[in-house]
HTML snippet that shows the backbone in 3Dmol.js (N, CA, C, O; Angstrom):
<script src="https://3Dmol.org/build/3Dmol-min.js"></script>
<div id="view" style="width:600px;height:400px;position:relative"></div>
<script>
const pdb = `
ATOM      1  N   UNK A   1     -87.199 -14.884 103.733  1.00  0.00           N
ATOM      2  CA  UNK A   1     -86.702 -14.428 105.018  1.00  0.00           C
ATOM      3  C   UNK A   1     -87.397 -15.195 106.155  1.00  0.00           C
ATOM      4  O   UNK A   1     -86.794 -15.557 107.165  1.00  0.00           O
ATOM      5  N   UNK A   2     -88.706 -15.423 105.928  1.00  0.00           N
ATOM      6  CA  UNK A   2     -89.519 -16.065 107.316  1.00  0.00           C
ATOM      7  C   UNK A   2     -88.945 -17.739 107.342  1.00  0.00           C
ATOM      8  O   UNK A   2     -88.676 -18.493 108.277  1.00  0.00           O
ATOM      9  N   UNK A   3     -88.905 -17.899 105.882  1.00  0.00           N
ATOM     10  CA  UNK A   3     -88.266 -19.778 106.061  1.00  0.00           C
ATOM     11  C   UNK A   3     -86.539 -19.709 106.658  1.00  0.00           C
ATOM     12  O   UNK A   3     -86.111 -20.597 107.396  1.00  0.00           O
ATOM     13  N   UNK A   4     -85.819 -18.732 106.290  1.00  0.00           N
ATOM     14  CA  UNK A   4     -84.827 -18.741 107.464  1.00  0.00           C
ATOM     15  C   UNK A   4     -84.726 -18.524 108.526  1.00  0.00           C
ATOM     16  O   UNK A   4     -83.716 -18.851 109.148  1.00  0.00           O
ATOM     17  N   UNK A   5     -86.111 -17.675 109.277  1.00  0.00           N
ATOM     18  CA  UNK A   5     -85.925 -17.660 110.951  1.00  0.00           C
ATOM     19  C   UNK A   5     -86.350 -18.887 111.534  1.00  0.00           C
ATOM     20  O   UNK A   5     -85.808 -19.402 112.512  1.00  0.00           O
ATOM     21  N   UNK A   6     -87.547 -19.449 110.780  1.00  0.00           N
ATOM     22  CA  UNK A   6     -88.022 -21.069 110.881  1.00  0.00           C
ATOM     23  C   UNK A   6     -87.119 -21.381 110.756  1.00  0.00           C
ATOM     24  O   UNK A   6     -86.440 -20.840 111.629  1.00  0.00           O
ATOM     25  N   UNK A   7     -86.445 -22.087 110.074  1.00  0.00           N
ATOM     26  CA  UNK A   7     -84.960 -22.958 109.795  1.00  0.00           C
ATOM     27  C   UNK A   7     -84.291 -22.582 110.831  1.00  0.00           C
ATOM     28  O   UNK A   7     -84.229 -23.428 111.723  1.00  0.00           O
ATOM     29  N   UNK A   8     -83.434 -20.968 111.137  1.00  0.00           N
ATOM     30  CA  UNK A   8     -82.965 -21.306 112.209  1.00  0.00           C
ATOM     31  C   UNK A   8     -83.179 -21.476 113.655  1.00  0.00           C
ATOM     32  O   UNK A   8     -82.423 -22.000 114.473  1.00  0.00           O
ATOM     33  N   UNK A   9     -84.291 -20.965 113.827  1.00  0.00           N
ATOM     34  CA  UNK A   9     -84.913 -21.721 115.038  1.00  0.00           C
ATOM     35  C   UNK A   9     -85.324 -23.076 115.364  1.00  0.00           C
ATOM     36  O   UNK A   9     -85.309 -23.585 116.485  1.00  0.00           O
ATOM     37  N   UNK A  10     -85.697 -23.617 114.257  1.00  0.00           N
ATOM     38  CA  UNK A  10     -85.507 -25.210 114.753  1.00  0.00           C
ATOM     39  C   UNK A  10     -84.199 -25.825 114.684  1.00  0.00           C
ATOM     40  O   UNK A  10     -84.149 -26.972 115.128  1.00  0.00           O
ATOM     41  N   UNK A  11     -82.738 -25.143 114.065  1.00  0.00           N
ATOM     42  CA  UNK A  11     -81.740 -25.806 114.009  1.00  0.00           C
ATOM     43  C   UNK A  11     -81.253 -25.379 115.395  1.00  0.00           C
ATOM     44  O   UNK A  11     -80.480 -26.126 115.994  1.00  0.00           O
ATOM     45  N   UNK A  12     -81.691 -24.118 115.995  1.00  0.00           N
ATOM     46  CA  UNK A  12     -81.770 -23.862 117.688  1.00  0.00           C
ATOM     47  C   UNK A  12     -82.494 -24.810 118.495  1.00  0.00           C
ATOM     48  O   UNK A  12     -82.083 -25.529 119.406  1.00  0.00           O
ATOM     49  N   UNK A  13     -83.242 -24.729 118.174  1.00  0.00           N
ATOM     50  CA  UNK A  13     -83.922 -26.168 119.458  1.00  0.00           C
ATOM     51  C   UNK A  13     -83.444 -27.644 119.463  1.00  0.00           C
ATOM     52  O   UNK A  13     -83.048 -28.257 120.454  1.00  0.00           O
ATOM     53  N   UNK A  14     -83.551 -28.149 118.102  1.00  0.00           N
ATOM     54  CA  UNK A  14     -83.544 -28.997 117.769  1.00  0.00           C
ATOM     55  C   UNK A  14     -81.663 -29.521 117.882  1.00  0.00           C
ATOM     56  O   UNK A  14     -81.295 -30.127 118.888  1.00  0.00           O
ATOM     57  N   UNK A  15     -81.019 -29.310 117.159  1.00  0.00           N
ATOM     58  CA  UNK A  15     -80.031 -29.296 116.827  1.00  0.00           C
ATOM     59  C   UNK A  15     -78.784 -29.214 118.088  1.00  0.00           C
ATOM     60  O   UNK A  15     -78.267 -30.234 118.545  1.00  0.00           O
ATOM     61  N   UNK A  16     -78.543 -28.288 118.388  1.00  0.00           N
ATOM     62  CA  UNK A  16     -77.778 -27.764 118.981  1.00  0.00           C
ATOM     63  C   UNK A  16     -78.186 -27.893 120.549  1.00  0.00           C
ATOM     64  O   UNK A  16     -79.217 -27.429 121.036  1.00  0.00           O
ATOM     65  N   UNK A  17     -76.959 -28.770 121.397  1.00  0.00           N
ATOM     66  CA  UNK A  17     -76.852 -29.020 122.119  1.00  0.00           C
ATOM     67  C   UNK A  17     -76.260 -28.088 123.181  1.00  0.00           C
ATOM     68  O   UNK A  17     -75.076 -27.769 123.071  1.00  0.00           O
ATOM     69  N   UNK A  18     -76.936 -27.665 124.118  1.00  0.00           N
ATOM     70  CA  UNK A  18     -76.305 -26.475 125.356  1.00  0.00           C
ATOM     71  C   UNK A  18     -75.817 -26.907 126.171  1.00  0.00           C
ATOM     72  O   UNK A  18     -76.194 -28.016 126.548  1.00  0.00           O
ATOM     73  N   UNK A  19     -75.028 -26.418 126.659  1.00  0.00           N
ATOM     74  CA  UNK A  19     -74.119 -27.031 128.175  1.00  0.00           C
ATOM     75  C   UNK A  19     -75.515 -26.927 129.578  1.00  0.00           C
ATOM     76  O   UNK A  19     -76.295 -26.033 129.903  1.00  0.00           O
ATOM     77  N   UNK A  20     -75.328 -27.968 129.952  1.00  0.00           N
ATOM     78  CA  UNK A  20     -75.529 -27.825 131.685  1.00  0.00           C
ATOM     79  C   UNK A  20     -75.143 -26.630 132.532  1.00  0.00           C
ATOM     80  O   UNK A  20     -74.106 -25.975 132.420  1.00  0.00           O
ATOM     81  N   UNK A  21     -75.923 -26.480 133.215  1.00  0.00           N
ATOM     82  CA  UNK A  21     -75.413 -25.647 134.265  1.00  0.00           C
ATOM     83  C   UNK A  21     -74.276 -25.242 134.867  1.00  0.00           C
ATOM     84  O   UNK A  21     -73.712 -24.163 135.043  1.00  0.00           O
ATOM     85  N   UNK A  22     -74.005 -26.798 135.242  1.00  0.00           N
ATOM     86  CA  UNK A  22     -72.634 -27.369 135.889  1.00  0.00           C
ATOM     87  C   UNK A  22     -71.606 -27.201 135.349  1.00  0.00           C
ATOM     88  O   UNK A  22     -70.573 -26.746 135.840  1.00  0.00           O
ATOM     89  N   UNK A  23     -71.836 -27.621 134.088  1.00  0.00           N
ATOM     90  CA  UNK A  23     -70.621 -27.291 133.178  1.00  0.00           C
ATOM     91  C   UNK A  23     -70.403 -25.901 132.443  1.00  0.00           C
ATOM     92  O   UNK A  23     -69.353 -25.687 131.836  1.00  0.00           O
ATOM     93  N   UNK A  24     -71.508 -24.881 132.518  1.00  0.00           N
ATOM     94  CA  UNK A  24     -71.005 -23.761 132.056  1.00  0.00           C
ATOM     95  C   UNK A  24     -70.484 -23.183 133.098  1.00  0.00           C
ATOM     96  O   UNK A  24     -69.885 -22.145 132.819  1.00  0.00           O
ATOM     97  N   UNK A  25     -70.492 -23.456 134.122  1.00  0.00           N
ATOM     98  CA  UNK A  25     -69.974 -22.829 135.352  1.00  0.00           C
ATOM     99  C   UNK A  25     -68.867 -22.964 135.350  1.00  0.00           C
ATOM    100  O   UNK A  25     -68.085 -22.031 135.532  1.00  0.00           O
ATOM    101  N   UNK A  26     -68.468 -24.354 135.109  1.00  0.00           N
ATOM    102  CA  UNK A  26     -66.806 -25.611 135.565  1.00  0.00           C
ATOM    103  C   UNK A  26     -66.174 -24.242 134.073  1.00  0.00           C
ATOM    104  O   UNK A  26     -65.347 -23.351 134.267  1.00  0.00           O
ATOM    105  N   UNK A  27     -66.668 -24.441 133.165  1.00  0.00           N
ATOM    106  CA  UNK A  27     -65.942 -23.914 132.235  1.00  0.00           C
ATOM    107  C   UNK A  27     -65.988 -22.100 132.110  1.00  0.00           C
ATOM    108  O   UNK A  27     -65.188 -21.540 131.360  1.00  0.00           O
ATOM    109  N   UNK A  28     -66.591 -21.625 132.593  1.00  0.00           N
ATOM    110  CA  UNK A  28     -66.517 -19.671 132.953  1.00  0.00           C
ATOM    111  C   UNK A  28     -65.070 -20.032 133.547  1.00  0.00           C
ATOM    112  O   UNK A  28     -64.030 -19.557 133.093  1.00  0.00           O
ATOM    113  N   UNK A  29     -65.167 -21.342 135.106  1.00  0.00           N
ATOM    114  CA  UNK A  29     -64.802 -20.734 135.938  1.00  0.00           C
ATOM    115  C   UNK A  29     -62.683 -21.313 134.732  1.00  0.00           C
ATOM    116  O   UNK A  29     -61.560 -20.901 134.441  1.00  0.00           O
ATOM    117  N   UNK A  30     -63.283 -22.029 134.649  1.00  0.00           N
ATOM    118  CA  UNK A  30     -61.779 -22.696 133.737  1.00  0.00           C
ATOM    119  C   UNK A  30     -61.033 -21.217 132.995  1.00  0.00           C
ATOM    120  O   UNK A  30     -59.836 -20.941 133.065  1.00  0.00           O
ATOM    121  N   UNK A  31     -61.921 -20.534 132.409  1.00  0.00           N
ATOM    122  CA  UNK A  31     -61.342 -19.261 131.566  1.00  0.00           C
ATOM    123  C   UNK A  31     -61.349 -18.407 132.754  1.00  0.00           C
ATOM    124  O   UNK A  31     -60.544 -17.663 132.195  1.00  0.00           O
ATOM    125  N   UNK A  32     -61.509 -17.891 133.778  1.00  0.00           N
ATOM    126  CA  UNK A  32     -61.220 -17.370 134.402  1.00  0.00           C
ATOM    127  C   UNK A  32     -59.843 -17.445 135.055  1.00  0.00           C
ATOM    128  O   UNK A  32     -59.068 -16.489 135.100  1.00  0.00           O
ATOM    129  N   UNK A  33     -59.617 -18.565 135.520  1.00  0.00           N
ATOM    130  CA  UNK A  33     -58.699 -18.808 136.350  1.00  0.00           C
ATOM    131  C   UNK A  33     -57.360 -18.741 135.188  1.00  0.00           C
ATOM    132  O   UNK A  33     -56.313 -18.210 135.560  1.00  0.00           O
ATOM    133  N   UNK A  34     -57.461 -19.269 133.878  1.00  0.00           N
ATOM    134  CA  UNK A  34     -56.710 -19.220 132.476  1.00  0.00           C
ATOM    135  C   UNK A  34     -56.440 -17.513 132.593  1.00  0.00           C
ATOM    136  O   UNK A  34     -55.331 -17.007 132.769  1.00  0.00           O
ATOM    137  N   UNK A  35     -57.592 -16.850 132.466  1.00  0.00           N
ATOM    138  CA  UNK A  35     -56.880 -15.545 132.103  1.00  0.00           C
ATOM    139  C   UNK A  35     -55.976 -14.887 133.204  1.00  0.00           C
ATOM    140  O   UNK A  35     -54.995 -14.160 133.050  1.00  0.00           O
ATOM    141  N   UNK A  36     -56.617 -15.370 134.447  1.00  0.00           N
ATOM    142  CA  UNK A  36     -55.689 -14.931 135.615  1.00  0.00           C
ATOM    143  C   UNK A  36     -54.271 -15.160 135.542  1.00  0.00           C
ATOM    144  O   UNK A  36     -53.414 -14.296 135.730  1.00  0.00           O
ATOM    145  N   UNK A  37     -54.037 -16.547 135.217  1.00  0.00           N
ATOM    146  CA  UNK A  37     -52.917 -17.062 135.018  1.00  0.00           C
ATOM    147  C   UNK A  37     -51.996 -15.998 133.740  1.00  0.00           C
ATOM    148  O   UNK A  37     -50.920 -15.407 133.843  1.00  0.00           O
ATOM    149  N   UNK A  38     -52.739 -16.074 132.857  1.00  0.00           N
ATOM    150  CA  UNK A  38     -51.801 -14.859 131.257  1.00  0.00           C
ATOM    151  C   UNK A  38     -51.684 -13.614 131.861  1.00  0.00           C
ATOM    152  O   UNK A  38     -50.721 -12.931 131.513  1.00  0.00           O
ATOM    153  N   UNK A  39     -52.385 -13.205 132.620  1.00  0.00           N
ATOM    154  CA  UNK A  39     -52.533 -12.108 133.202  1.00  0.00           C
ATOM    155  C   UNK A  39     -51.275 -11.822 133.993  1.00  0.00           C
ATOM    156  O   UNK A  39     -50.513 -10.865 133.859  1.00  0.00           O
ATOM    157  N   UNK A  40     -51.205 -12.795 134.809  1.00  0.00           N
ATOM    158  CA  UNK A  40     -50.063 -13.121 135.956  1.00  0.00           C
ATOM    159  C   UNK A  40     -48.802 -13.018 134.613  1.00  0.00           C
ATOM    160  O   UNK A  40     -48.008 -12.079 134.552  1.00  0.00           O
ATOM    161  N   UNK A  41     -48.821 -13.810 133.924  1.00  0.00           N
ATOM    162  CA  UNK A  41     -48.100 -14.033 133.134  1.00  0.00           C
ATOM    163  C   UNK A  41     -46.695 -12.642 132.610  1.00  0.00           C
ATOM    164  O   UNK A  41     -45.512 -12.339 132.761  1.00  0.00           O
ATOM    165  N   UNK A  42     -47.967 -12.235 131.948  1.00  0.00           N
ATOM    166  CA  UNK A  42     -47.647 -10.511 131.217  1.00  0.00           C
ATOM    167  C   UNK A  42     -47.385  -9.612 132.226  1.00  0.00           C
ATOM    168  O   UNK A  42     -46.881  -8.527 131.936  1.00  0.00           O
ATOM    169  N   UNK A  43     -47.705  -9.954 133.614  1.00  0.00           N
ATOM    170  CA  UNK A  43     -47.342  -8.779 134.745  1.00  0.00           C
ATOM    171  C   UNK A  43     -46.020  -8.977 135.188  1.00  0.00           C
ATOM    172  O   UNK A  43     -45.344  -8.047 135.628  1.00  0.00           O
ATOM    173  N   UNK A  44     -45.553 -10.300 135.086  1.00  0.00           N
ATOM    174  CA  UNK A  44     -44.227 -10.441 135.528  1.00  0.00           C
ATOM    175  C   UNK A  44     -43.385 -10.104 134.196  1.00  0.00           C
ATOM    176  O   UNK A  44     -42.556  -9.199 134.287  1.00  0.00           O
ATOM    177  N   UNK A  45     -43.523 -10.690 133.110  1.00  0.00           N
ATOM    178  CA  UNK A  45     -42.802 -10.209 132.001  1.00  0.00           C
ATOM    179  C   UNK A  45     -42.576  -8.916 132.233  1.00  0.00           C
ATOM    180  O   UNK A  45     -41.421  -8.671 132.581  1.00  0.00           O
ATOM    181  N   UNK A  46     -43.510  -7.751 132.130  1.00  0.00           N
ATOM    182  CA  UNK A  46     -43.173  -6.334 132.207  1.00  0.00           C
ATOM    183  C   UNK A  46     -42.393  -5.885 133.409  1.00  0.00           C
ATOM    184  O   UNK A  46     -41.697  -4.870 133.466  1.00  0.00           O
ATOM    185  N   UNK A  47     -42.635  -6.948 134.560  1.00  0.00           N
ATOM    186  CA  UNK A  47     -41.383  -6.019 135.640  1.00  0.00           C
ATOM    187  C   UNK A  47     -40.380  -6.704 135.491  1.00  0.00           C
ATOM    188  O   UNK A  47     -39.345  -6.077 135.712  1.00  0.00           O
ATOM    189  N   UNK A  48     -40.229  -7.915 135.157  1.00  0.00           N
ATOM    190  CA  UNK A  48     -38.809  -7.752 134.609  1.00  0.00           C
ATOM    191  C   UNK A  48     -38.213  -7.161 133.792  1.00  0.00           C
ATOM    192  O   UNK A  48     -37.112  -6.660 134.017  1.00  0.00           O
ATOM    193  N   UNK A  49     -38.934  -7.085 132.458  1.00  0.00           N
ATOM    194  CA  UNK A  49     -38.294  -6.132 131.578  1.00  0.00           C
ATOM    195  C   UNK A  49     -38.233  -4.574 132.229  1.00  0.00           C
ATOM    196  O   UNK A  49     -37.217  -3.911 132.019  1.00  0.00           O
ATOM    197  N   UNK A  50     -39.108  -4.120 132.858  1.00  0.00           N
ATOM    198  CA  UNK A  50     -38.983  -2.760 133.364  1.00  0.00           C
ATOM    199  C   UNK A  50     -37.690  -2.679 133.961  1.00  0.00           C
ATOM    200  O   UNK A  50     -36.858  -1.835 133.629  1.00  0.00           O
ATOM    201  N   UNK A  51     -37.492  -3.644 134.936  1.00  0.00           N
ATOM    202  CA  UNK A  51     -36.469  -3.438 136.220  1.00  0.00           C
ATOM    203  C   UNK A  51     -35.128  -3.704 135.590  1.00  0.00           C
ATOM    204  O   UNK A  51     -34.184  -2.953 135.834  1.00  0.00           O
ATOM    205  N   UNK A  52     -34.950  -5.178 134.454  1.00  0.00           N
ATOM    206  CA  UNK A  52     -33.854  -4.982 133.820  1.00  0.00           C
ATOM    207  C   UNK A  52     -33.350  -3.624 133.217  1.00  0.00           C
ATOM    208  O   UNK A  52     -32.227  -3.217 133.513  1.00  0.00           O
ATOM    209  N   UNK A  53     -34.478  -2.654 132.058  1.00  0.00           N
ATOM    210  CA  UNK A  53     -33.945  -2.107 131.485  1.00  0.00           C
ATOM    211  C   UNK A  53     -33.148  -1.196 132.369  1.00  0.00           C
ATOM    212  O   UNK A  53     -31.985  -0.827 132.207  1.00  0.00           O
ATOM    213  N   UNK A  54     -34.248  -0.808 133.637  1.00  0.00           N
ATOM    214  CA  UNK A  54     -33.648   0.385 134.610  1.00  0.00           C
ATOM    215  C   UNK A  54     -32.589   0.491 135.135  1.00  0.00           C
ATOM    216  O   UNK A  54     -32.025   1.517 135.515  1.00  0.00           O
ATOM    217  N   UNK A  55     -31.935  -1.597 135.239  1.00  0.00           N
ATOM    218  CA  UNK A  55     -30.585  -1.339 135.893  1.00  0.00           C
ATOM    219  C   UNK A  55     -29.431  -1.042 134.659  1.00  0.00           C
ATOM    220  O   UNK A  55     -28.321  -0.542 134.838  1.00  0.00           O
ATOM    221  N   UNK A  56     -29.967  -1.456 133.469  1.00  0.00           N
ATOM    222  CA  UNK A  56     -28.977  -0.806 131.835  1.00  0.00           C
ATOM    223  C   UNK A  56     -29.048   0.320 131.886  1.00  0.00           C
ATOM    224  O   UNK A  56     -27.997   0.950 131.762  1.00  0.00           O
ATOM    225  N   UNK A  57     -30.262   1.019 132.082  1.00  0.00           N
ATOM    226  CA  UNK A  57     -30.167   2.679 131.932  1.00  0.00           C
ATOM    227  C   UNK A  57     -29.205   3.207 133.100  1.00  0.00           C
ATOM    228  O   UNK A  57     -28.438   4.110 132.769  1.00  0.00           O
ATOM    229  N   UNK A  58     -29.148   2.759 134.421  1.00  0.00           N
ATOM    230  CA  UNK A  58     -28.787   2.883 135.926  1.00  0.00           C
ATOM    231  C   UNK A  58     -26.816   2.941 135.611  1.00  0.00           C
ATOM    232  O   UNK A  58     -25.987   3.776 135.970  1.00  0.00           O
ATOM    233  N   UNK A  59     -26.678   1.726 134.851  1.00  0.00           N
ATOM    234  CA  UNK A  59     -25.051   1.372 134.194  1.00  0.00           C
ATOM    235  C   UNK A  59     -24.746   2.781 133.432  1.00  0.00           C
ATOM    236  O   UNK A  59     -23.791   3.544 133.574  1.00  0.00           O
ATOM    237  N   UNK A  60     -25.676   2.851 132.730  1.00  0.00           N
ATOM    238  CA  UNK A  60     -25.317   3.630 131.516  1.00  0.00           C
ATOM    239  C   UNK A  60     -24.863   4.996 131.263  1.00  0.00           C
ATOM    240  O   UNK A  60     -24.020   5.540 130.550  1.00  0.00           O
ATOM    241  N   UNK A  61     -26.180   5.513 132.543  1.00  0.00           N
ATOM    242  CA  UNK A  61     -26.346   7.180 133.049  1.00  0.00           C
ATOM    243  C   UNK A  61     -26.018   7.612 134.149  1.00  0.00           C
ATOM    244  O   UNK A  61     -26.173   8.804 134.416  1.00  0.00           O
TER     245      UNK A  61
END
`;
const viewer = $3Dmol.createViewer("view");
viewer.addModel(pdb, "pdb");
viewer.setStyle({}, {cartoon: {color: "spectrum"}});
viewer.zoomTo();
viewer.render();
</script>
């Protein structure tokens, strides 16, 4: 067990390369603005489908 926290802690330091500052920022801000967008996405889907069905139900009833 102790030679695997050694192991993976030096494959943490050593190994594995972390983003910059800059770039974890550029990229939060990239998924942010992405989910905004799906977000946007799925909000219009549902009022259209809402408002269509209402004017079928509106025909119907």
């Amino acid at each position: 067990m102790i030679n695997y926290i050694k192991e993976s802690y030096n494959e943490l330091v050593n190994k594995v390369t972390w983003p910059t500052w800059s770039s974890l920022q550029s990229s939060a801000a990239l998924v942010m603005i992405a989910s905004l967008l799906f977000a946007l996405v799925i909000f219009a889907m549902d009022f259209v489908f809402q408002h269509g069905m209402e004017g079928i139900y509106s025909i119907l009833y």
